[in-house]
N, C-alpha and C positions, 0 to 999 in steps of 0.2 A: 448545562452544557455537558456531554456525555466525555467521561473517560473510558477509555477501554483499554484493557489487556485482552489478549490474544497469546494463547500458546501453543505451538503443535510441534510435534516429533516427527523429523521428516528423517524417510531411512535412505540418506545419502550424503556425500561430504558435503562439508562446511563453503568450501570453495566452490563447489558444482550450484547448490544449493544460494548461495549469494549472488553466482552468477545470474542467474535465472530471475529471484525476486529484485534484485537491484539495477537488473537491468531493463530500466524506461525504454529504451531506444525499441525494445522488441515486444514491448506492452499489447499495441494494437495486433502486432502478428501472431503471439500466442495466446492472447485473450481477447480477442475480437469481442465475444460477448460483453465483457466487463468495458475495455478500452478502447472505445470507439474513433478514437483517434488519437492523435499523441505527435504535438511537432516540436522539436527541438530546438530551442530560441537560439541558446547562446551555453556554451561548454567554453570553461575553464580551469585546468587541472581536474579536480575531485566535486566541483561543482557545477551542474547544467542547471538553467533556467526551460523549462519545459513548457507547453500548452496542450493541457489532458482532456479528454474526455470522457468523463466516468460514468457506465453505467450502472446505478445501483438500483437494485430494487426495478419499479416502475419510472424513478428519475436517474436524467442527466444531469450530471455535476459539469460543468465546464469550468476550469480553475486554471489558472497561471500557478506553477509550481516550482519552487525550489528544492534538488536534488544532491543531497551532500553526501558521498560515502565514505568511508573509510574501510577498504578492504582485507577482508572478508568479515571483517566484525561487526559492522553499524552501516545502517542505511536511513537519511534523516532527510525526512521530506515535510518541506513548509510550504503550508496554501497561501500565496503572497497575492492573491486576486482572485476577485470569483467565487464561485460558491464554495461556501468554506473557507473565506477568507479566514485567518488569522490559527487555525487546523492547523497540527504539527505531529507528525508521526516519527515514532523511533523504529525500527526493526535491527533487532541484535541477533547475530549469529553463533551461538557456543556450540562448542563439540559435547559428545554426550556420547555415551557406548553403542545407542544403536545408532547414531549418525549424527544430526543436529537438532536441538531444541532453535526455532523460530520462535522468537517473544516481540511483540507489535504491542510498543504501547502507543494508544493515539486519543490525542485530546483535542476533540472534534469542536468546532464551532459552529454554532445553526444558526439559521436565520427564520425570518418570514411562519409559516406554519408548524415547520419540524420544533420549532423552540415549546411550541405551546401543547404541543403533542406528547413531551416531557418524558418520560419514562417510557411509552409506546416507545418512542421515537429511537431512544437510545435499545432499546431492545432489539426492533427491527435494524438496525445501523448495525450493531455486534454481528447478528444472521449475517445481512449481508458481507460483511467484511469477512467471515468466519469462511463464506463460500469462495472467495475469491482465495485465502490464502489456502483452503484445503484443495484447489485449482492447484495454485504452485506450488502445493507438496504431493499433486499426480503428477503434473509435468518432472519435479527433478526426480521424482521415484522413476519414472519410465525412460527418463532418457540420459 
């Protein structure tokens, strides 16, 4: 089962910057590509229960998801249904001179074919996931 870190320097505050990746509600609107949908179950304080649609690659993930933040530091999303069940990401936010270091750790769970694809699999998964966050480090660079 694939872990990954992910790190990238995005040249913009820490707040601007959290706003933008932590925010599910605007997934499908600024990354149509990647979020092909995204309906919002049920919000409670600092936690929403979500229904994603994730384009990766050549596949659709469809996953029921839990969204925990604590702002502007941590963004903790659990796959609680669906592909990628049992999938748990972290995304931490620290200041840093030229703006924010973005650190994504995620401990992906496979099923079906991607398990036995093994090492491809986790390769191609890092790619795609790498493309998506270097997506929301143009968006908060540009806006």
């Amino acid at each position: 089962m694939p872990k990954i870190v992910l790190e990238k320097i995005i040249r913009a505050e820490r707040q601007h910057v959290f706003d933008i990746v932590a925010n599910y509600e605007n997934f499908q609107k600024i990354m149509p590509q990647y979020f092909t949908s995204v309906r919002i179950r049920s919000v409670r304080d600092n936690t929403a229960v979500v229904e994603e649609h994730l384009q990766l690659g050549s596949r659709e993930l469809i996953m029921m998801t839990k969204h925990v933040t604590k702002y502007p530091e941590t963004h903790e999303v659990f796959v609680v249904g669906g592909d990628g069940k049992g999938s748990h990401f972290v995304e931490t936010f620290a200041k840093v001179p030229e703006g924010t270091k973005l650190t994504v750790h995620a401990d992906i769970k496979l099923k079906g074919m991607l398990v036995i694809a093994g090492a491809f699999a986790k390769k191609r998964i890092t790619s795609e996931f790498g493309k998506i966050i270097d997506e929301f480090a143009r968006i908060a660079e540009q806006s």
